[in-house]
C-alpha positions as CSV (number, residue, x, y, z in Angstrom):
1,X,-6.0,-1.8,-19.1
2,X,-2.9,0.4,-19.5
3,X,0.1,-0.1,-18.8
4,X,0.9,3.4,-17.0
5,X,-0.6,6.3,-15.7
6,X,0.7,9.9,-15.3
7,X,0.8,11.5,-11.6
8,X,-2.4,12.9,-10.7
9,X,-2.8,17.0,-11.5
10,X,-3.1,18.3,-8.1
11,X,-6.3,20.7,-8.2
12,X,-5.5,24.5,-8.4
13,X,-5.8,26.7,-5.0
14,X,-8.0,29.8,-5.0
15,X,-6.0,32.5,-3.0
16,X,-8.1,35.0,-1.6
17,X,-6.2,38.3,-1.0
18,X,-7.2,41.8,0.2
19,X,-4.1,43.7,0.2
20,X,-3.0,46.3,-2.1
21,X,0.1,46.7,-4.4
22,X,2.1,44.1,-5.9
23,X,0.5,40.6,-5.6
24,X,2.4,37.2,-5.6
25,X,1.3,35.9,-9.1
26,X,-1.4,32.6,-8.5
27,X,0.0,30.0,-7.9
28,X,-0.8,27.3,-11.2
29,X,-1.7,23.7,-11.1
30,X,1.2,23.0,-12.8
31,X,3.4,24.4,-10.4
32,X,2.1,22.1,-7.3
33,X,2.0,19.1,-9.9
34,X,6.0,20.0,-10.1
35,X,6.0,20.3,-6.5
36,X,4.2,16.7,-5.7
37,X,6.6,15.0,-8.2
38,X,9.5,16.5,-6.5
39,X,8.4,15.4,-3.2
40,X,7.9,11.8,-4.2
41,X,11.2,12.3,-6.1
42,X,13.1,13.0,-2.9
43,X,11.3,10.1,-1.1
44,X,12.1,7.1,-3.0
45,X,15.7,8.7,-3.0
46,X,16.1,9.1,0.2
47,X,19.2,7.6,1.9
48,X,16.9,6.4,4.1
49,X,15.6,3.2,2.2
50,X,17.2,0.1,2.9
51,X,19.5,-1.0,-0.2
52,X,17.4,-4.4,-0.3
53,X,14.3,-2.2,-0.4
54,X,15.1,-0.2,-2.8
55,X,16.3,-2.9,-5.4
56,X,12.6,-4.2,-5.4
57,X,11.5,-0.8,-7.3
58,X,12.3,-2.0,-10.5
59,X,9.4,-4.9,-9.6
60,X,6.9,-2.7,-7.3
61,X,6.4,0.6,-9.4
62,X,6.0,2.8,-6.6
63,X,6.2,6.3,-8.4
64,X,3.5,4.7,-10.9
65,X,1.3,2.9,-8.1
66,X,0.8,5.1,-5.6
67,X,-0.1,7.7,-8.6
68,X,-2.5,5.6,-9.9
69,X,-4.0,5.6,-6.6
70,X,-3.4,8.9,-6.2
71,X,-1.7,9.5,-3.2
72,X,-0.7,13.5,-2.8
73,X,0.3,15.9,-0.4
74,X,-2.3,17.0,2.6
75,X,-4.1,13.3,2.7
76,X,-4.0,11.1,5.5
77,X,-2.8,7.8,4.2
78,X,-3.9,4.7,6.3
79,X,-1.6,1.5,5.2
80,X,-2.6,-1.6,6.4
81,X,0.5,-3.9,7.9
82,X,3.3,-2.4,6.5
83,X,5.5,-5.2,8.1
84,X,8.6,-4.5,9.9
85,X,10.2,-4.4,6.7
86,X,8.3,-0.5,6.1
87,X,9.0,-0.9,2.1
88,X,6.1,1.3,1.3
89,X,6.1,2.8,4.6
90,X,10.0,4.2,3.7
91,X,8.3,6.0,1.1
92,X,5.0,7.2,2.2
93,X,6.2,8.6,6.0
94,X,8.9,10.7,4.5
95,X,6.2,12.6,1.5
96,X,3.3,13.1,3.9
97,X,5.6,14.2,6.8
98,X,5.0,18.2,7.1
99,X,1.6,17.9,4.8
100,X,-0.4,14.9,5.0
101,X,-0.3,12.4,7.9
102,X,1.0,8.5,7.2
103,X,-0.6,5.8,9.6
104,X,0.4,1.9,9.8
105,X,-2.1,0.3,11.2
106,X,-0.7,-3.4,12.5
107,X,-2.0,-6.3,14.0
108,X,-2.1,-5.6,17.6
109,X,-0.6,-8.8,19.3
110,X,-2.2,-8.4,22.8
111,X,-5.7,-9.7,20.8
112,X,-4.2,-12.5,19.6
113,X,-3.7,-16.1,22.0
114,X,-0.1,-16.8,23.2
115,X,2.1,-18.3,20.9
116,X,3.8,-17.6,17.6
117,X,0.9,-15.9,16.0
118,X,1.2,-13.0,18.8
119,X,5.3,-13.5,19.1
120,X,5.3,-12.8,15.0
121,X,3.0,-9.6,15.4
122,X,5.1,-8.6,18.0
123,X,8.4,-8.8,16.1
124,X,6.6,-7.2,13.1
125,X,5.4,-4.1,15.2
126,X,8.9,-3.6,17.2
127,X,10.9,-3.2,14.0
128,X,8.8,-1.2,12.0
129,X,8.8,1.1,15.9
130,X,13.1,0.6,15.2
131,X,12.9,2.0,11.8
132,X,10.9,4.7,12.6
133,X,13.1,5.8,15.7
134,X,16.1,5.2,13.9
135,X,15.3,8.5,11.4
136,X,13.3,10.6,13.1
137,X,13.6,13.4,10.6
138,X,11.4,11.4,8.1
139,X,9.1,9.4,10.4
140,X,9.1,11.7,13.5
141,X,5.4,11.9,12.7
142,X,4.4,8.6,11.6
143,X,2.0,7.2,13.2
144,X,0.7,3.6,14.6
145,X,-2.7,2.2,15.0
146,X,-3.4,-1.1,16.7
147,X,-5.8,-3.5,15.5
148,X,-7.5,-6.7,16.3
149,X,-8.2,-8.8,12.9
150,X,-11.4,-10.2,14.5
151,X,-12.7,-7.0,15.0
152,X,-10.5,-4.0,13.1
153,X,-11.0,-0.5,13.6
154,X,-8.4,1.7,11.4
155,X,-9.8,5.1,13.0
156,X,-12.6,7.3,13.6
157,X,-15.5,7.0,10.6
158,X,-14.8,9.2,7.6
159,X,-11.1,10.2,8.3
160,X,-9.0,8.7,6.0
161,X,-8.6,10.0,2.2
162,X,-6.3,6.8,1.0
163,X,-6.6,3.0,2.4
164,X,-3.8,0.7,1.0
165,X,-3.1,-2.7,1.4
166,X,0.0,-4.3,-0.6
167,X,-0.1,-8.5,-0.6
168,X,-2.2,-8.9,2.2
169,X,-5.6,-10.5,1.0
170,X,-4.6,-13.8,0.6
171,X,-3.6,-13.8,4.2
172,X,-7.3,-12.7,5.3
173,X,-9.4,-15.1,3.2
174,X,-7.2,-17.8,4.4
175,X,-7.8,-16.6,8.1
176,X,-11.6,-15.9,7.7
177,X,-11.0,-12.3,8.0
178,X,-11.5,-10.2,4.7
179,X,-15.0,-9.5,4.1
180,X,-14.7,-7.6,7.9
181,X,-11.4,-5.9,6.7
182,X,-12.8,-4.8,3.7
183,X,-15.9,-3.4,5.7
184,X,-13.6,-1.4,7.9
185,X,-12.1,0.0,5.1
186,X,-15.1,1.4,3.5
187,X,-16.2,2.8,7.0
188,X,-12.8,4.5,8.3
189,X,-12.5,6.3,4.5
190,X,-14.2,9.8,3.9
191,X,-17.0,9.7,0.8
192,X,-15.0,9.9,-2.1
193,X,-11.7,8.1,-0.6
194,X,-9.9,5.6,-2.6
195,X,-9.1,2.0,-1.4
196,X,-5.8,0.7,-3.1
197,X,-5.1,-3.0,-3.8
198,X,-2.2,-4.6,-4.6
199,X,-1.7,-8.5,-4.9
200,X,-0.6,-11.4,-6.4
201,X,-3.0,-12.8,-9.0
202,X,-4.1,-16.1,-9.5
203,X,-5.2,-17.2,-13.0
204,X,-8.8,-17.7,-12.1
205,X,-10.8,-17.7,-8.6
206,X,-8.8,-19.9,-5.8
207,X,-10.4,-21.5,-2.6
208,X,-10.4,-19.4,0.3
209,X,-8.0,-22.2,2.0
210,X,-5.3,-22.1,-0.9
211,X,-1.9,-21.5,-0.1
212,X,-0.2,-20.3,-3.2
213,X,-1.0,-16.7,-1.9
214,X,-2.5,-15.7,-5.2
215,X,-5.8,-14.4,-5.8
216,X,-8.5,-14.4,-8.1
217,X,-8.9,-10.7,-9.2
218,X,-12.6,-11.5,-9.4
219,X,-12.7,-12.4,-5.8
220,X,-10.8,-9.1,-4.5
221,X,-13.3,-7.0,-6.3
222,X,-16.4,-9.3,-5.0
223,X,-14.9,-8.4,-1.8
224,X,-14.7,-4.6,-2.4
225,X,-17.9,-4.6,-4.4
226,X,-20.1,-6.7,-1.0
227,X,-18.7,-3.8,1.6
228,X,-19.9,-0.8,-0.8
229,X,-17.4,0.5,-2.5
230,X,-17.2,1.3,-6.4
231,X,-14.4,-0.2,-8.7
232,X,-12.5,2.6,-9.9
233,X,-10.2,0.9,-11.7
234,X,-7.4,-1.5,-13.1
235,X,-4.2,-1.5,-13.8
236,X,-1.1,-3.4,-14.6
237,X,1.6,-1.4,-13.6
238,X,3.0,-4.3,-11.5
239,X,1.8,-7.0,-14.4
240,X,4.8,-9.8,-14.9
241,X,4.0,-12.0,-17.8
242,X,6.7,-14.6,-16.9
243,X,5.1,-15.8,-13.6
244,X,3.7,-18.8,-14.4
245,X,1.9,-18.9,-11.2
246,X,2.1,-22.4,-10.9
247,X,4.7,-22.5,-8.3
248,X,4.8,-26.1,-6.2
249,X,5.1,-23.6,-2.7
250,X,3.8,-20.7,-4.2
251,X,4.8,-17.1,-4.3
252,X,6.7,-17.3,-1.5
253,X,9.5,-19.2,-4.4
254,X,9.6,-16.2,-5.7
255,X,11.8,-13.0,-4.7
256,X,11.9,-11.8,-2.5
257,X,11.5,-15.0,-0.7
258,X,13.0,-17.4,-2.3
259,X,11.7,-20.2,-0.8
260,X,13.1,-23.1,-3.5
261,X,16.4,-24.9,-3.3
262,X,19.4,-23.0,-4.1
263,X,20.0,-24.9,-7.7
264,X,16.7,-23.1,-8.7
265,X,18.3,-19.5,-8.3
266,X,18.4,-18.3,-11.8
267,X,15.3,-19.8,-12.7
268,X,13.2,-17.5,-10.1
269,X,15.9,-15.0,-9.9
270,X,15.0,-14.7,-14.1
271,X,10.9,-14.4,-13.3
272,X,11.4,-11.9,-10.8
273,X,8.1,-11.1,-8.6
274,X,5.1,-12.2,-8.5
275,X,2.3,-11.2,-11.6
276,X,0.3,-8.7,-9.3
277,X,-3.4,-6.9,-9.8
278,X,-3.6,-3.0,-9.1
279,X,-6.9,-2.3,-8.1
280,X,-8.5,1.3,-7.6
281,X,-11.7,1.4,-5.5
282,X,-13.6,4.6,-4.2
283,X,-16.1,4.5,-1.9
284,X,-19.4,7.1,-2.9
């Protein structure tokens, strides 16, 4: 496994040109590799990102993650529930704006039954709507897609190039729900597009009922593996050797939750986030 990964060389551009004199020397590889960088650059600097959000970098690697999925200019970049909090959605919107096309796809409360279930989806969808409207500059042309978790549909077959989910999985085995996300996934990316997985990893294979929110890495890749995609790769970029994993109320003790009693603050505070799996899939 390594430890890091370099950004992705963007593929050179054939420019096909008729006109005499002078020509506009080719662009190189090298020169839209500088460009991509740049771009991502710009968008985890932007003034944009929350302050909290942007304190979690030092635990989430985005430059490094979404290069080792390669995320680049010109795709169209699915992320599944993105959460009012948008961290990764702060990032991605902004770099795909004017070449490439970012999409959250959220729960869509109307398919769930009354109560908090559909009052939480709710909440989640109107403040991601808020941070979008509040800078329309970067996420003018973001983009939301509705879905019901008993029956998902991301978009038309074959039009994504990136799927990524960030802590999610846990959520859907508990619920019943992952072998028919994972299926969606495979069928709403184009041949040769790239599911991205992020999540907390358990020490060894969990119980689809257990509530620590970790995950057996195993048992995300059986997952991937049973709807037909191809593991790509692995990871640990977001790796943290002190989580112990052991947690009496899970993850959710951790930052940036917090969920433990107040005396316990330097104890988590010193473990930081949780020990997470980075997962590469393509499907053929």
């Amino acid at each position: 496994m390594q430890r890091s990964l370099s950004l992705c060389a963007v593929a050179l551009i054939a420019l096909a040109g008729c006109a005499s004199g002078p020509q506009t020397p080719a662009t190189t590889a090298a020169d839209l590799d500088t460009a991509h960088v740049a771009r991502m650059d710009a968008a985890l600097a932007g003034a944009w990102r929350s302050a909290d959000n942007r304190a979690r970098d030092a635990h989430r690697h985005p430059r490094e993650t979404l290069a080792f999925f390669g995320v680049r200019p010109g795709q169209t970049v699915i992320e599944i529930t993105p959460g009012s909090g948008a961290w990764y959605a702060e990032i991605l919107a902004p770099y795909l704006r004017d070449d490439g096309r970012y999409i959250a796809a959220m729960v869509d409360p109307a398919a769930l039954p009354e109560g908090r279930g559909r009052d939480y989806q709710q909440r989640q969808r109107e403040g991601l709507q808020a941070r979008f409207d509040a800078a329309p500059a970067q996420f003018d042309r973001a983009t939301m897609v509705a879905y019901d978790p008993n029956a998902p549909r991301f978009g038309p077959t074959a039009s994504a190039d990136v799927v990524l989910t960030f802590r999610n999985v846990h959520n859907w085995r508990g619920s019943g729900q992952a072998e028919g996300m994972f299926k969606r996934f495979y069928d709403v990316l184009r041949p040769g597009g790239v599911l991205g997985v992020v999540e907390h990893r358990a020490a060894a294979d969990v119980p689809a009922d257990d509530r620590s929110g970790y995950v057996g890495t195993a048992q995300v890749i059986a997952l991937a593996q049973a709807a037909g995609f191809r593991v790509d790769g692995s990871s640990e970029i977001n790796a943290n050797p002190r989580d112990t994993r052991d947690h009496p109320d899970g993850v959710w003790m951790l930052p940036p939750s917090n969920r433990h009693d107040p005396s316990d603050a330097a104890k988590y505070t010193a473990i930081g986030e949780s020990d997470r799996m980075t997962l590469r899939f393509v499907k053929p």
